[in-house]
Backbone as CSV, one residue per row, in Angstrom:
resi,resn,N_x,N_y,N_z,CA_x,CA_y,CA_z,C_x,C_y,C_z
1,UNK,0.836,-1.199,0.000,0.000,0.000,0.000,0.872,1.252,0.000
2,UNK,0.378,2.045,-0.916,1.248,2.960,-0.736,-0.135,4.405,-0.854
3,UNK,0.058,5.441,0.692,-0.499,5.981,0.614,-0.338,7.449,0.342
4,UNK,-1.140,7.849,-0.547,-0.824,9.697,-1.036,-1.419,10.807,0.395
5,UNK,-0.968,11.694,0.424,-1.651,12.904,0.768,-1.675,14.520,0.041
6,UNK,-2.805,14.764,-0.160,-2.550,15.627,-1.347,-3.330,17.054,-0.442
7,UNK,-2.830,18.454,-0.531,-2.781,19.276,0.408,-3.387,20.717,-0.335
8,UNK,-4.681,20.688,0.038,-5.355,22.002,-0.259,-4.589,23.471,0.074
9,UNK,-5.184,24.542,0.746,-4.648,25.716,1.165,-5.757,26.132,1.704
10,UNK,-6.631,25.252,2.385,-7.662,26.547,3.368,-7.351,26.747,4.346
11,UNK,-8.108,27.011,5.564,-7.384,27.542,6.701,-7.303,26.106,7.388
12,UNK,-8.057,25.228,7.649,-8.359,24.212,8.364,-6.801,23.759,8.333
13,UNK,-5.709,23.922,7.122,-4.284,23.534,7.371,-3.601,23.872,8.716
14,UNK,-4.333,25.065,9.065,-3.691,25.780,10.798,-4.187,24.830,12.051
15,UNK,-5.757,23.427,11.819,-5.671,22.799,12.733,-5.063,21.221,12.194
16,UNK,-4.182,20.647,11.236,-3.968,20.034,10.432,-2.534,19.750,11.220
17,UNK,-2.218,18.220,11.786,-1.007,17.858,12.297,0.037,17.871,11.534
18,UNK,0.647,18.682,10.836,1.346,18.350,9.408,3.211,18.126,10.025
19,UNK,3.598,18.151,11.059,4.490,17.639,11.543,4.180,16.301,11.284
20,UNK,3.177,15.540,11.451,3.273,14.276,11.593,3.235,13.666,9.972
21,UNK,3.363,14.259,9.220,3.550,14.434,7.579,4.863,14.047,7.489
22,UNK,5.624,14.683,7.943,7.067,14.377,7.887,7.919,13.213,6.808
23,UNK,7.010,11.573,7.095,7.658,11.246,6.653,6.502,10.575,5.609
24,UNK,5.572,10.998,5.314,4.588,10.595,4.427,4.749,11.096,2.640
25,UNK,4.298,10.402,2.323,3.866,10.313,0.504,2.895,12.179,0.525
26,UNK,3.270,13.610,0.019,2.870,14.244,0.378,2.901,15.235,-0.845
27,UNK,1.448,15.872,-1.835,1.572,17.268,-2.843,1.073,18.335,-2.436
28,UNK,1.617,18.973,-2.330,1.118,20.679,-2.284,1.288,21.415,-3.222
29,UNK,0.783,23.070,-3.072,0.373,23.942,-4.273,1.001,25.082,-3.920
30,UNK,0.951,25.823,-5.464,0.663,27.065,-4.831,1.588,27.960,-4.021
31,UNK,0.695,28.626,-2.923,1.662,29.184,-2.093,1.461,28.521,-0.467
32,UNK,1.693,27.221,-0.601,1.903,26.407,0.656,3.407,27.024,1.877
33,UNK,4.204,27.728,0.981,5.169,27.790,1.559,5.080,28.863,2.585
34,UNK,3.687,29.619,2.774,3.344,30.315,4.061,3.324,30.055,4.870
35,UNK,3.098,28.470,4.949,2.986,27.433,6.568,4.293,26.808,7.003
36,UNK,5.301,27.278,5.869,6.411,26.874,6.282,7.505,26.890,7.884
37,UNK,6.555,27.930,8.249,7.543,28.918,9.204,6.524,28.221,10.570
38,UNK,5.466,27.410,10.575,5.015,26.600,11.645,5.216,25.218,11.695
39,UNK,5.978,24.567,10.545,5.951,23.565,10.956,7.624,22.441,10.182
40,UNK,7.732,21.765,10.557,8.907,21.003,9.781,8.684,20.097,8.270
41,UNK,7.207,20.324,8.455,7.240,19.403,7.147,7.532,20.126,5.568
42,UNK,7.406,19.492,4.432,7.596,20.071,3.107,7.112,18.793,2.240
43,UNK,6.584,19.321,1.342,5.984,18.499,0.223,7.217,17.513,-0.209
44,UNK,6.489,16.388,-0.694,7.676,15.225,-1.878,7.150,16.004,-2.871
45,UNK,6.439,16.390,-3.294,5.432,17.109,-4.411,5.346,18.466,-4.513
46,UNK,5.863,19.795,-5.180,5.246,20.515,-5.541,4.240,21.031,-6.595
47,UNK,3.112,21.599,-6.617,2.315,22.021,-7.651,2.015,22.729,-7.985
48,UNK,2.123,23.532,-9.430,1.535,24.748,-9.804,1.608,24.596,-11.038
49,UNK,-0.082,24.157,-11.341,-0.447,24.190,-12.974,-1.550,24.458,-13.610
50,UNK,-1.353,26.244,-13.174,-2.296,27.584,-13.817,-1.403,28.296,-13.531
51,UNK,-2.011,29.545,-13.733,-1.363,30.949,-13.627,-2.618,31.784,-13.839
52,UNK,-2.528,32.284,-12.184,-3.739,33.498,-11.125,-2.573,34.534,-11.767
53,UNK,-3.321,35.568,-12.839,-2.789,36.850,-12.961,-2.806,37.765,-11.353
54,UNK,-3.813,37.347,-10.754,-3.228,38.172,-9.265,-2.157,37.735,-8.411
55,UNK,-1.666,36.692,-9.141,-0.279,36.787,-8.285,1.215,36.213,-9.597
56,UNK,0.839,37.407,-10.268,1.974,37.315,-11.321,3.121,38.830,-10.786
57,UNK,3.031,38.662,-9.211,4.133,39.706,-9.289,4.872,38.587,-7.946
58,UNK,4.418,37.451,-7.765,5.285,36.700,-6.400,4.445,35.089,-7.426
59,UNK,4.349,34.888,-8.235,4.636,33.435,-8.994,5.787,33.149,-8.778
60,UNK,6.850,33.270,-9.545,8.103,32.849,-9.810,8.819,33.136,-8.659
61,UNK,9.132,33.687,-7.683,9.805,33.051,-6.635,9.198,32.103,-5.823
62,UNK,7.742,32.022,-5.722,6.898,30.994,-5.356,7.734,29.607,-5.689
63,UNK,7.432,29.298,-6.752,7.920,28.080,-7.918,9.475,28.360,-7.294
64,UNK,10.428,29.465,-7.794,11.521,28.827,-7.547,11.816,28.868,-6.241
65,UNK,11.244,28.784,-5.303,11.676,28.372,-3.938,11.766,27.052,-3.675
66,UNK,10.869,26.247,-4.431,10.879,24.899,-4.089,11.796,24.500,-5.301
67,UNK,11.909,24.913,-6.434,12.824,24.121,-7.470,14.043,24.030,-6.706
68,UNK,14.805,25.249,-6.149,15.870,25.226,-5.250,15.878,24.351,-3.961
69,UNK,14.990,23.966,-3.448,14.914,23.485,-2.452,15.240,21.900,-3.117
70,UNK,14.742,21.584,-4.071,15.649,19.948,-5.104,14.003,19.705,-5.289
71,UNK,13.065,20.292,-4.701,11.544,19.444,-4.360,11.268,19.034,-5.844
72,UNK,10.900,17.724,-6.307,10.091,17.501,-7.302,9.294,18.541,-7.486
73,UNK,8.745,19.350,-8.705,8.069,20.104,-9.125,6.997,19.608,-10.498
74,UNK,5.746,19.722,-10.179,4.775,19.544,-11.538,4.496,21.016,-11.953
75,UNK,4.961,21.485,-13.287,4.673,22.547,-13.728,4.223,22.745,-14.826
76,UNK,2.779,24.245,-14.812,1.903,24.533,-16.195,3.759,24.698,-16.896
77,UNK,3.349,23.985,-18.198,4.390,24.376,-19.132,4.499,25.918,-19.510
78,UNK,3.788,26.457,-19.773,3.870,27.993,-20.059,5.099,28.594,-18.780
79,UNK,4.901,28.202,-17.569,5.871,28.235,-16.578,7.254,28.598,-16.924
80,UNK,7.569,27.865,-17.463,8.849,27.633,-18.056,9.401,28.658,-19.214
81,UNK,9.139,29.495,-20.202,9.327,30.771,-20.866,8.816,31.240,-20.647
82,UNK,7.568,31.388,-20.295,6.322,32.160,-20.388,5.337,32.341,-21.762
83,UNK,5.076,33.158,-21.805,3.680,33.565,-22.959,4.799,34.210,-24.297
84,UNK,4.787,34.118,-25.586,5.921,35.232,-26.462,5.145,36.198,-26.962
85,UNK,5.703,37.204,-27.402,5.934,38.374,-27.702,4.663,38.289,-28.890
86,UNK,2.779,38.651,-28.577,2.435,38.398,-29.840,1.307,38.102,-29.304
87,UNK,1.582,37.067,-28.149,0.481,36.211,-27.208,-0.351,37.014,-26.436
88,UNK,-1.606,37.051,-26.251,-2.726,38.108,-26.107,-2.307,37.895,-24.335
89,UNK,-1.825,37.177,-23.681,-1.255,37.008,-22.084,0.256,37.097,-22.109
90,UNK,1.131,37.850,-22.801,2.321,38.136,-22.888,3.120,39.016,-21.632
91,UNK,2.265,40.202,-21.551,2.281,41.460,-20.682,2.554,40.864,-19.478
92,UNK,1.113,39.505,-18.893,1.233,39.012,-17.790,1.860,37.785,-17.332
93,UNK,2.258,37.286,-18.324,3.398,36.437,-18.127,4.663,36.370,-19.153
94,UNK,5.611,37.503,-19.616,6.366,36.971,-20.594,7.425,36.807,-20.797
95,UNK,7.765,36.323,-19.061,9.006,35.454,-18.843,8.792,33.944,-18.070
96,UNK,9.427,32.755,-17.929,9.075,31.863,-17.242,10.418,31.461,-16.129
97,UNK,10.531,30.503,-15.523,11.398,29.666,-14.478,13.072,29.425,-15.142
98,UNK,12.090,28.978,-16.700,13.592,27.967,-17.427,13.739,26.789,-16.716
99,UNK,14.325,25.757,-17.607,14.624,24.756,-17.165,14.703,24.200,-16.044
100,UNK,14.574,22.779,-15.389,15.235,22.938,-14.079,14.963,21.211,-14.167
101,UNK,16.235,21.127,-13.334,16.183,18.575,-13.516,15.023,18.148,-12.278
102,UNK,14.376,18.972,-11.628,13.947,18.727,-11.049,12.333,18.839,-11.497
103,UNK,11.896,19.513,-12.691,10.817,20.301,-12.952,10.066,18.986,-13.902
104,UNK,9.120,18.907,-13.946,8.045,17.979,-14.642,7.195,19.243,-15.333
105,UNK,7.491,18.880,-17.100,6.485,20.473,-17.464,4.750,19.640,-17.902
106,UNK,3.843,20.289,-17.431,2.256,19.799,-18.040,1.538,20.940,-18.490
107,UNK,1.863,20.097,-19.924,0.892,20.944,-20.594,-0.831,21.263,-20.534
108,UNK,-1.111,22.309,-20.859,-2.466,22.323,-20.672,-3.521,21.122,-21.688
109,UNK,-4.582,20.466,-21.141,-5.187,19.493,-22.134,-6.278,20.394,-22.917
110,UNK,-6.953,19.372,-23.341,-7.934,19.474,-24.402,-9.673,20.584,-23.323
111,UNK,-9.343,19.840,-22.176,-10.308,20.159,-21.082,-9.844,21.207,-20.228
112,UNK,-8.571,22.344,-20.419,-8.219,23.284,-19.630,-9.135,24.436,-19.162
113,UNK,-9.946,24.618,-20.437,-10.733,26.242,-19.734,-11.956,25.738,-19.173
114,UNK,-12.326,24.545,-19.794,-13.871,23.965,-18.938,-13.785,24.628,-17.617
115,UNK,-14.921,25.108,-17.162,-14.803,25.612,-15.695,-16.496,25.266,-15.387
116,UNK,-17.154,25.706,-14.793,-18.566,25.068,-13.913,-19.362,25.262,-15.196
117,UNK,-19.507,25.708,-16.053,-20.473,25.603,-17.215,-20.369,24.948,-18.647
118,UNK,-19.317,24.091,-18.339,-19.060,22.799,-19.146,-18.709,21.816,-18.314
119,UNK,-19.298,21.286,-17.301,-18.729,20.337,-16.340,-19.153,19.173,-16.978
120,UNK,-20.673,19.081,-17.840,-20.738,17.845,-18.242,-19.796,17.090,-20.059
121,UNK,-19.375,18.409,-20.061,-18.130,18.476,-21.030,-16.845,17.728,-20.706
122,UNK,-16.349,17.558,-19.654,-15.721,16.466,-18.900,-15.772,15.559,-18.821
123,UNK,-15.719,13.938,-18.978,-16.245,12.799,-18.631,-15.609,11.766,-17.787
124,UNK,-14.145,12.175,-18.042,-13.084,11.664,-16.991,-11.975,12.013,-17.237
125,UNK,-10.886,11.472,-16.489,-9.394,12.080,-16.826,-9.366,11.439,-17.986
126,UNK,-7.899,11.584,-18.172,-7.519,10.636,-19.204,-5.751,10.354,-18.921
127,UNK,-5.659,9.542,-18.078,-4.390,9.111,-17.776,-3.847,8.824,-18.324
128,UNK,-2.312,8.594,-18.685,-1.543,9.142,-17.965,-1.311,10.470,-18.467
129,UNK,-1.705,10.879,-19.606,-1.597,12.348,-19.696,-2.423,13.118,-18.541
130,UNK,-2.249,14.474,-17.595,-2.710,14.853,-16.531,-4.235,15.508,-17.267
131,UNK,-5.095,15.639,-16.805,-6.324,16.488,-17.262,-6.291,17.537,-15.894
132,UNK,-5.875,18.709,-16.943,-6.320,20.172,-16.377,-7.243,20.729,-15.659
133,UNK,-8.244,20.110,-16.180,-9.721,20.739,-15.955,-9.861,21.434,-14.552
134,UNK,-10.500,22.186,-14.576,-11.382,22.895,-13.501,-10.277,23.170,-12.188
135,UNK,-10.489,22.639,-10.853,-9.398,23.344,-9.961,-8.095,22.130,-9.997
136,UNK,-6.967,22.592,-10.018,-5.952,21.922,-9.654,-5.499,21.234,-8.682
137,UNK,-6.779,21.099,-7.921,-6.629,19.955,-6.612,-6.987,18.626,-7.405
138,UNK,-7.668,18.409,-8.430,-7.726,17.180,-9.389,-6.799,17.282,-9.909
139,UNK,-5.816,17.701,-10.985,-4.463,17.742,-10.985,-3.549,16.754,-10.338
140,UNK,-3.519,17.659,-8.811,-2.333,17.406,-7.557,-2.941,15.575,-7.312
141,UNK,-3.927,15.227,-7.853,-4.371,13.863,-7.488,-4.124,13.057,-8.732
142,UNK,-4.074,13.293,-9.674,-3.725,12.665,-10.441,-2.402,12.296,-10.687
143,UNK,-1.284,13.308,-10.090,-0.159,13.153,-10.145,0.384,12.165,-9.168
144,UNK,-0.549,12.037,-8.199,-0.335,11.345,-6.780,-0.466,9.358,-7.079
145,UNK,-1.145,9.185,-8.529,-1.764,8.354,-9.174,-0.828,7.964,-9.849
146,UNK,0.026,8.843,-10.712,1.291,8.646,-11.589,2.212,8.049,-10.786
147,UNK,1.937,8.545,-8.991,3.616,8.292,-8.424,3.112,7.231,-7.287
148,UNK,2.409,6.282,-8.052,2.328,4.842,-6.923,1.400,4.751,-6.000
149,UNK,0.025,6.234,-5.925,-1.012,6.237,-4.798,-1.577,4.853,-4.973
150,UNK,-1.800,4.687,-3.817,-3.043,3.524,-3.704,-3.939,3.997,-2.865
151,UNK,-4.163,4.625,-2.276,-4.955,5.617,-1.379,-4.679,6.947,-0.919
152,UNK,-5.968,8.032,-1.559,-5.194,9.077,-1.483,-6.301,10.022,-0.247
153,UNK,-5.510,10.651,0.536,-6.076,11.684,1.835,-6.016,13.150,1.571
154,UNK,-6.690,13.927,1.246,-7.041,15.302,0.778,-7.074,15.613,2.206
155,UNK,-6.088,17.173,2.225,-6.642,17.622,3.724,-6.265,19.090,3.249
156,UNK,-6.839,19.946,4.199,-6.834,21.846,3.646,-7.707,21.877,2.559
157,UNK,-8.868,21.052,2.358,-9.591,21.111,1.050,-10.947,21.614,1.539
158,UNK,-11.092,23.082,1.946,-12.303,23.341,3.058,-13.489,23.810,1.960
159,UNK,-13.278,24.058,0.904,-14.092,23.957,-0.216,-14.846,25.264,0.395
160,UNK,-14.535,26.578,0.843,-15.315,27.479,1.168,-15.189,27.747,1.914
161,UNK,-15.939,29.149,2.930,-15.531,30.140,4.069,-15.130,28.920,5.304
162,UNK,-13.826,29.314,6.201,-14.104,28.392,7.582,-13.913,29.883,8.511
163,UNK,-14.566,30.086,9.420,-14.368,31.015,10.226,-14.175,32.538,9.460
164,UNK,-14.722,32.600,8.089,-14.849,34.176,7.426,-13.591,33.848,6.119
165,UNK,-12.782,32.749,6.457,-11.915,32.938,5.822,-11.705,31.422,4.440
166,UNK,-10.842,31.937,3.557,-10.516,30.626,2.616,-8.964,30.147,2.229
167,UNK,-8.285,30.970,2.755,-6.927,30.404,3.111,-6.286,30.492,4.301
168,UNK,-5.370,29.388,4.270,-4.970,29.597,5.887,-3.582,30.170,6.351
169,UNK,-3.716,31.479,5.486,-2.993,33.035,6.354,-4.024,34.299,5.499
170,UNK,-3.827,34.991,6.380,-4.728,36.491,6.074,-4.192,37.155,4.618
171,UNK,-2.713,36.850,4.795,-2.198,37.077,4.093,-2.035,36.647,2.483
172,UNK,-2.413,35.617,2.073,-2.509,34.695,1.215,-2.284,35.593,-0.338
173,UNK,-3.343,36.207,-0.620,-3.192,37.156,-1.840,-1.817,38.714,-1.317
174,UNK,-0.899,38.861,-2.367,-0.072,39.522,-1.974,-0.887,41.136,-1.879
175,UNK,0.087,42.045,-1.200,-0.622,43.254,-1.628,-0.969,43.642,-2.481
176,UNK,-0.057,43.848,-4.147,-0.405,44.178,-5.125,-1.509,43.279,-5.890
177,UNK,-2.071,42.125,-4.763,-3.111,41.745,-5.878,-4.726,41.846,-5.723
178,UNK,-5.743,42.152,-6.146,-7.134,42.178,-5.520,-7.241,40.950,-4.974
179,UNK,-7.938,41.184,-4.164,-8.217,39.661,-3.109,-9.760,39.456,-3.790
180,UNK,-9.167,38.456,-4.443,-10.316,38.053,-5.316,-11.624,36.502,-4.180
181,UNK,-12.747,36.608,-4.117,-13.822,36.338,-3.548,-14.112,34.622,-3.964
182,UNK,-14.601,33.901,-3.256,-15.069,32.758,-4.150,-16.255,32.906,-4.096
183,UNK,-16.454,32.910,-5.284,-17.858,33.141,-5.587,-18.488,31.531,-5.740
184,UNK,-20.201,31.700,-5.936,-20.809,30.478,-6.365,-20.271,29.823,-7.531
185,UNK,-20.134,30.714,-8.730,-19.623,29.706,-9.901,-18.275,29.338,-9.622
186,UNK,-17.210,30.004,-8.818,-16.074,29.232,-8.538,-16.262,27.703,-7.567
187,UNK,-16.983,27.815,-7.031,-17.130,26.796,-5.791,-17.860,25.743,-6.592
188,UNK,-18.360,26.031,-7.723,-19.375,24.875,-8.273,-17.947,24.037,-8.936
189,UNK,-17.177,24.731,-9.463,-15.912,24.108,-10.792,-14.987,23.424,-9.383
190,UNK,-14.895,24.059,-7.966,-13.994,22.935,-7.105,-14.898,21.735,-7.053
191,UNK,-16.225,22.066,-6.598,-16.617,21.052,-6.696,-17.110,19.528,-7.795
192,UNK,-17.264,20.694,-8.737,-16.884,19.645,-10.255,-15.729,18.877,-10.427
193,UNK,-14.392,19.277,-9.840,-13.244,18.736,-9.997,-13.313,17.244,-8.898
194,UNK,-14.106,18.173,-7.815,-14.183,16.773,-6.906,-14.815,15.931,-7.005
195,UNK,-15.686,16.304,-8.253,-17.121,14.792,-8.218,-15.904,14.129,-9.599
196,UNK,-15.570,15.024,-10.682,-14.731,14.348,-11.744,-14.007,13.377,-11.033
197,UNK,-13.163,13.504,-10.183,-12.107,12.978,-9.201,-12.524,11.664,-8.783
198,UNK,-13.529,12.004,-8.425,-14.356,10.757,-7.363,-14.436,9.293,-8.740
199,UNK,-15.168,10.017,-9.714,-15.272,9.269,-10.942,-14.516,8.766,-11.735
200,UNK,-13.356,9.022,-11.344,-12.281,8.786,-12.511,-10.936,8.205,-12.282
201,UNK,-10.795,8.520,-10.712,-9.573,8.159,-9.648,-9.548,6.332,-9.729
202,UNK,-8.501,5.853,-10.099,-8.366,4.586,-10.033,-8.200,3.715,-8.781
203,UNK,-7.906,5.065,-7.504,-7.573,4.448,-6.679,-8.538,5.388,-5.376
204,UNK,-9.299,4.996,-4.236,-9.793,5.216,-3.709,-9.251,6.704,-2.746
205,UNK,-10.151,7.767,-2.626,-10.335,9.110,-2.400,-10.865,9.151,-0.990
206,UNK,-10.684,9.656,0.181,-10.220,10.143,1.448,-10.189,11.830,1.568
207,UNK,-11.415,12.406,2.245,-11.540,13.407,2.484,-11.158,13.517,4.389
208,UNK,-9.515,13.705,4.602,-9.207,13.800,5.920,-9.310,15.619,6.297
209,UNK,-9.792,16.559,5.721,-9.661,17.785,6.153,-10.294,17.994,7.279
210,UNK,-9.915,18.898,8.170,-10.365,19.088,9.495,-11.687,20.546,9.132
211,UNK,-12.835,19.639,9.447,-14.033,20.045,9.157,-14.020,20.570,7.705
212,UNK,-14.423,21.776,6.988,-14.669,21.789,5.979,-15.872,21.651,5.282
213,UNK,-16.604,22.247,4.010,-17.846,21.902,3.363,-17.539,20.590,2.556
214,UNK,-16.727,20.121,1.815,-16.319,19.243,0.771,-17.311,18.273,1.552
215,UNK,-17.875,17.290,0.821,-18.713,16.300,0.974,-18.676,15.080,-0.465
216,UNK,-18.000,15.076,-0.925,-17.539,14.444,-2.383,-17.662,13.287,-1.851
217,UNK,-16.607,13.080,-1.304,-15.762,12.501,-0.943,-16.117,11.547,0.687
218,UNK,-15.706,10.055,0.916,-15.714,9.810,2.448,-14.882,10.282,3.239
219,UNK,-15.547,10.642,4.496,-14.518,11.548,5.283,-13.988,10.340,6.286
220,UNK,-12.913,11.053,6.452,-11.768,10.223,7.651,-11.661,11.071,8.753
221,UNK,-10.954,10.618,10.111,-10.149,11.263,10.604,-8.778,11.584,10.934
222,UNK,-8.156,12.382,10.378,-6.824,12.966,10.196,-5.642,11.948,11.230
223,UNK,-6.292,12.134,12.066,-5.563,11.600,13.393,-5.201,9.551,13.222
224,UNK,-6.915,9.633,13.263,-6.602,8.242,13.201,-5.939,7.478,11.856
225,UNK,-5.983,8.229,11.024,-5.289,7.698,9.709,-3.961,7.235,10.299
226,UNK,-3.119,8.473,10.783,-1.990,8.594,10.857,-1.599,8.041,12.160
227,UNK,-2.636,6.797,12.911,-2.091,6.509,13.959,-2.313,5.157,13.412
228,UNK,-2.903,4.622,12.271,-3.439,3.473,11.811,-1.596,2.723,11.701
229,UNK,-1.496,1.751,12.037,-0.547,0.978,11.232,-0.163,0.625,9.887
């Protein structure tokens, strides 16, 4: 058995034992590296495969913090040069990372812009190529699938407000970027990703987040997983 844990960004990560991660099968996103400074653990996995124009002024040290760090990296290919000189998203991205032996590039699929109003436009992944679609917490699971999951535990996946909030620091969106809202049609496309997920995952799905709306999914408890033998 080999088990995954694949790592949202809501707040519920602040009641989330992630010391005890340490030595576990483990993907994260994004800007996970805010929780860095509470705890000892760090992804086997890093992920980032989109690009939020509100945070195209702290992307790329994002990404290269962990390329430097040696961390396996899954990256949107655009990542890597960026957009050229011509490309109607040039302005906002039109430099990338470059190379790196550590970097895995994924390209965008056939199903990238689908978002909550083509959900039945979706029908399943399509392994082993990654399917894009909708939020990149299906992504971070599919990759978890590529690298030997046999059971995978979603946790920080609060799928919506916990205590006023949807990430777990205040801080999350940088200054220069609007702190953009989740709205209903965003919350419908996480949750599209999670019913796709449910449907398509070869290997059985584990909702361990500490409380949370997500309901996809069977829930566990965090604790006892990780006290299970």
């Amino acid at each position: 058995m080999s088990r995954w844990f694949v790592l949202g960004n809501g707040p519920s990560l602040n009641d989330t034992p992630l010391d005890r991660l340490v030595d576990e099968n483990t993907i994260a996103m994004n800007r996970i590296h805010l929780i860095y400074d509470k705890t000892e653990w760090r992804p086997s996995i890093y992920v980032k495969i989109d690009f939020n124009p509100h945070f195209k002024d702290v992307w790329k040290e994002n990404v290269l913090l962990h390329l430097k760090m040696g961390i396996p990296c899954y990256l949107w290919e655009p990542l890597r040069d960026g957009h050229p000189e011509g490309h109607p998203n040039h302005d906002i991205l039109p430099s990338g990372v470059g190379d790196w032996p550590n970097a895995v590039w994924v390209p965008s699929c056939e199903h990238q812009a689908y978002r909550h109003d083509n959900v039945k436009a979706v029908k399943e992944w399509h392994l082993p190529t990654i399917c894009t679609a909708f939020s990149k917490i299906g992504a971070a699971m599919q990759i978890a699938v590529l690298n030997g999951a046999t059971e995978i535990y979603l946790l920080g996946c609060d799928l919506g407000l916990t205590e006023g909030k949807h990430h777990f620091v205040d801080d999350y969106f940088p200054e220069s970027a609007h702190r953009a809202e989740l709205t209903k049609t965003t919350e419908e496309s996480f949750v599209a990703a999670h019913k796709l997920a449910k449907k398509s995952c070869p290997v059985p799905i584990y909702n361990a987040t500490v409380g949370g709306n997500l309901e996809v999914h069977e829930r566990v408890d965090i604790n006892e997983v990780l006290n299970a033998v």
